[in-house]
C-alpha angles and dihedrals in degrees: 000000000000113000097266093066089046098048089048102051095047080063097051086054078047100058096047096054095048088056080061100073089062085091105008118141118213097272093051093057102056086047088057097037086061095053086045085056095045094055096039110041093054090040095054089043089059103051091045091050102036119007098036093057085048092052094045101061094042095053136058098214090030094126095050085056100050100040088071101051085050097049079050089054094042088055085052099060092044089059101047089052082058097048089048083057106048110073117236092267091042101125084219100060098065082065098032088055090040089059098050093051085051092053086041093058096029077059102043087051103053088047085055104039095036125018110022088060091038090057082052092060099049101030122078113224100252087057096058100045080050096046087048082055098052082038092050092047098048084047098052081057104040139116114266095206155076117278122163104166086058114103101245090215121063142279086053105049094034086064085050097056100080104048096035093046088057099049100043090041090057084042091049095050082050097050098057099051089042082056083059098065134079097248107029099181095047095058126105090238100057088049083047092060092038079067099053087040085066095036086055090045082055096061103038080065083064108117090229090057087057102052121110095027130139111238087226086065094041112125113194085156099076 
């Protein structure tokens, strides 16, 4: 499957899961917002590690256009850092969540009206089987969660991806199993996972994981 196929099926996953949050409890909607979370981080990693340099160097105007879709996944991870900090009967979450479902489509259709058919003009199609199966592979490894400080080029957020992957791949294990009992956030193991959530925030602050970025998509605030 070339990456055009990939990236497009990943948001057709994505479409579906965001009609669950119409009736979704409160239980319901962590559950979802993991798998969200599952599906988007390591998609976005992927296309900033491996399809937007690409990009970049076949188009003229191949930074402008990518530039947009980062500042829209950098959004993305601030709000999510917001969400993972409003408890489920906080007033503020239902807008903080709309508007991350907003971001989420807004995203998914510049990639589809702009730069996913700009990259088929200008890709063989040998190049882009090749490239959906670099962006497959960087996917498979990538972290699953939100984090804003990160550069979102490389080499910044290529550095991040080890020790990030590992940490939001155990929490999400966590997580899930967390999400089985009657008080999840009660559990050992969600508190388990708050504390490699903090342990991860630690070393997105290293100098190495910030290199390569855009200031327009610089977070001091995280």
């Amino acid at each position: 499957m070339s990456v055009l196929s990939r990236q497009r099926l990943d948001h057709v996953k994505l479409d579906r899961l965001l009609r669950q949050f119409e009736h979704a409890d409160a239980r319901e909607e962590r559950q979802v917002l993991l798998s969200v979370y599952r599906l988007v981080f390591p998609h976005a990693f992927a296309e900033e590690a491996v399809l937007w340099p690409v990009l970049r160097r076949a188009l003229p105007d191949g930074h402008e256009l990518t530039l947009e879709v980062e500042q829209e996944h950098q959004e993305v991870n601030e709000l999510v850092v917001q969400l993972e900090n409003l408890p489920a009967g906080d007033p503020a979450r239902p807008d903080v969540l709309a508007r991350f479902v907003e971001v989420l489509r807004t995203d998914v259709r510049d990639e589809e009206d702009e730069l996913l058919p700009r990259i088929q003009e200008r890709l063989t199609h040998a190049q882009l089987s090749a490239l959906g199966v670099a962006w497959e592979v960087v996917r498979r490894t990538a972290p699953t969660r939100a984090h804003p400080v990160v550069a979102r080029r490389p080499p910044g957020n290529v550095a991040a991806a080890l020790p990030l992957t590992l940490i939001d791949r155990l929490r999400d294990a966590l997580d899930t199993v967390a999400l089985r009992r009657p008080d999840p956030s009660g559990s050992p193991l969600h508190r388990t996972s708050t504390r490699l959530g903090a342990l991860a925030h630690t070393i997105e602050h290293l100098p190495l994981l910030r290199h390569g970025e855009d200031p327009t998509t610089n977070s001091e605030d995280h």
